[in-house]
N, C-alpha and C positions, 0 to 999 in steps of 0.2 A: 412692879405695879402693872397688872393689865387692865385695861381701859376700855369698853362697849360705848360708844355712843352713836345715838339714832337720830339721824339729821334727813330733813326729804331737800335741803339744800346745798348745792354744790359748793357755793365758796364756803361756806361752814365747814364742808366736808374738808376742801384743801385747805383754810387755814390752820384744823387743826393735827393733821397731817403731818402739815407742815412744821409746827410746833412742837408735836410728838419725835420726829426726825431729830431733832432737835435737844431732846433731850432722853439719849439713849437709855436710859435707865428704864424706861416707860413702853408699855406694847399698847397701843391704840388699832381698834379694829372701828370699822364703820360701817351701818345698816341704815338702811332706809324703809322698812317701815316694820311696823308692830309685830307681825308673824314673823318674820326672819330673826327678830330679836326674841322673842320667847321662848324660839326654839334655838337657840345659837346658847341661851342662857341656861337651858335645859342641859343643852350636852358638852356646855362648859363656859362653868360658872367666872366671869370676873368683879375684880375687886372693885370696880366701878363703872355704874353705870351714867351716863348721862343722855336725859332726854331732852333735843330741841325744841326750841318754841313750842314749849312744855305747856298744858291746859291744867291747872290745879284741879279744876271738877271734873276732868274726863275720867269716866272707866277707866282707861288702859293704864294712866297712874296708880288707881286704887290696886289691879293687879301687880303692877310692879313694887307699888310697897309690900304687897303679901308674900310675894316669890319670891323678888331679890336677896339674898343674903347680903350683901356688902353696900357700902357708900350709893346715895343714891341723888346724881346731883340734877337741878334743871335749868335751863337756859331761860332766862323769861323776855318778850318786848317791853315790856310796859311797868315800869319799875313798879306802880301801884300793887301788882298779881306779888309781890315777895314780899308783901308787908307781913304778912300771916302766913309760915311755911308749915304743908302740913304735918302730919305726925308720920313721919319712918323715911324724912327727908332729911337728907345728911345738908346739905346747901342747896342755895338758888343764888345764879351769875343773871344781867344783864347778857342777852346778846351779843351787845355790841363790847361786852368787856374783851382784853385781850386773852387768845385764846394760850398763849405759853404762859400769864399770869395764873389764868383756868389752873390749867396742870401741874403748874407748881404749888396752890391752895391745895389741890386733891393730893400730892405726896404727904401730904401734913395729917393728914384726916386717918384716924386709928382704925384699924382692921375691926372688920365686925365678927361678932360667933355665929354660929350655923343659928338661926331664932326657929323654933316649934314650928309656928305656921309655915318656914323654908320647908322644914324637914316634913308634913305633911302632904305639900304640895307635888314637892318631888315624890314622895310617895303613890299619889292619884295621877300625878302625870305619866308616869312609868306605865304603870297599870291600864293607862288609854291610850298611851301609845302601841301597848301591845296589841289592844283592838280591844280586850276584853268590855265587853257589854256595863255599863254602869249600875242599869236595872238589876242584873244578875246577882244573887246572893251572894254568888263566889268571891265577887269582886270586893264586898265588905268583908268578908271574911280573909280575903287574902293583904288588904291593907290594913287589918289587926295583928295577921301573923309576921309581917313586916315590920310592922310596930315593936313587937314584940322582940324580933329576934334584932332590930335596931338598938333594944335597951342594953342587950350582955353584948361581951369582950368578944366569946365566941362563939357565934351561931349555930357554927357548924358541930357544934359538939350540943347539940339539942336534940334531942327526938324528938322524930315529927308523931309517933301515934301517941306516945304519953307523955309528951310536952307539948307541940305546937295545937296538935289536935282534941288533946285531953282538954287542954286550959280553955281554946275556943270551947269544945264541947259546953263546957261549964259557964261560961261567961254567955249562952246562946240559947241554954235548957234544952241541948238538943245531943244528938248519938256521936261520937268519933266518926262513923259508919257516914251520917250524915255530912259531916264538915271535909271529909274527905272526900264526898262523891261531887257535891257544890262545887270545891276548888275544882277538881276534875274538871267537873265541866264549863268553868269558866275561862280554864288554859285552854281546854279544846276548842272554845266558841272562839278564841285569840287566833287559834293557829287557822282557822277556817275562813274570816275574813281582813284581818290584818293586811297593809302592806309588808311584803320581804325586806323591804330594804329599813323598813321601821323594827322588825323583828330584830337583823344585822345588827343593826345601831346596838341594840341591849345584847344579844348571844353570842355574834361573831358570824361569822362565815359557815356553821355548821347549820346555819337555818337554809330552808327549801324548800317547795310548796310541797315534796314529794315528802319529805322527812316527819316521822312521828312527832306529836308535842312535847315538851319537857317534865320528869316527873315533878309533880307538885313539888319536893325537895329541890330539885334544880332550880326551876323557875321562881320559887324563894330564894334561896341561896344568891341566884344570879344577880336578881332585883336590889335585893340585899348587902350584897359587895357592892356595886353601882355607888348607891348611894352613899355608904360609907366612906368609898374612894372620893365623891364631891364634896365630903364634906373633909377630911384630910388636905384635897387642896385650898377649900377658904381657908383654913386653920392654919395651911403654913407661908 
């Protein structure tokens, strides 16, 4: 069972720590505030998250019910806020509940499946993390061909001009010619302003500000394993 939770206070932080230790079955990491967690959840997913003195209307919830794949639990003050939990909320604790009770309700709580809107998310998040431009056509075009090669067993056994490109083609009323110049230049516009070390994160060590961009095959393929492999770890 690995554990995310996002507390902006310290004895929260050390009781539940504390409790985790405690029960060694259990990996508990701790983040203090919103961007360390979306991106910690980005490049590796756990099975639960919990958010502190949690706001039912805020944004940043509505985001986490969309991305999170697994349990999603929240801390509340004010017992009234948990009368009505919203929709893609596994539980809501008290605060003041004990925090090794917390943890032992969360070993109980059933594994969740990769849901659609995970699997798109990570899809568009990849894709911006690369830098690639949103505006850009390529960048829709390259999260269909991802779409795509997400659906079969094996990707890699696809052709990119009369499979990935053909099917776009047709799905776009537009040229092979076309669909392959677009992605082109939406991987180039990536390797142009991107952070390296955001590039790193997805290719490895063989990225560089000196090094050519990946062929449109690679930089699918790559994308595409990525994602697969997060989704393999919620599933086991």
């Amino acid at each position: 069972m690995r554990i995310l939770l996002e507390t902006k206070d310290p004895q929260t932080e050390r009781n539940y720590l504390q409790a985790a230790d405690m029960r060694n079955r259990q990996r508990l990491i701790v983040l203090h505030s919103e961007a360390q967690v979306s991106e910690r959840l980005f490049r590796d997913p756990f099975d639960t998250l919990i958010l502190d003195d949690a706001d039912a209307q805020s944004p940043w919830l509505s985001v986490c019910r969309r991305t999170h794949a697994g349990n999603l639990v929240l801390l509340f003050r004010d017992p009234v806020e948990i009368t009505h939990l919203p929709d893609g909320v596994t539980y809501a604790f008290l605060r003041s509940y004990e925090p090794a009770e917390v943890l032992r309700r969360i070993e109980s709580f059933p594994k969740h499946k990769d849901r659609p809107e995970r699997t798109e998310a990570l899809i568009s998040a990849s894709l911006q993390r690369t830098g690639i431009p949103v505006h850009l056509k390529g960048f829709s075009l390259l999260k269909n061909a991802i779409r795509l090669m997400l659906s079969v067993d094996r990707p890699t056994e696809i052709r990119m001009i009369d499979g990935i490109y053909e099917a776009l083609a047709l799905s776009e009323g537009c040229s092979v010619t076309q669909i392959e110049h677009a992605m082109r230049h939406a991987i180039e516009a990536a390797w142009l302003r991107a952070d390296v070390r955001e590039l790193e994160a997805l290719f490895g060590y063989t990225v560089s500000p000196d090094r050519a961009a990946p062929s449109n095959a690679g930089f699918l393929f790559t994308v595409t394993d990525r994602i697969k492999a997060i989704h393999r770890r919620n599933a086991s």
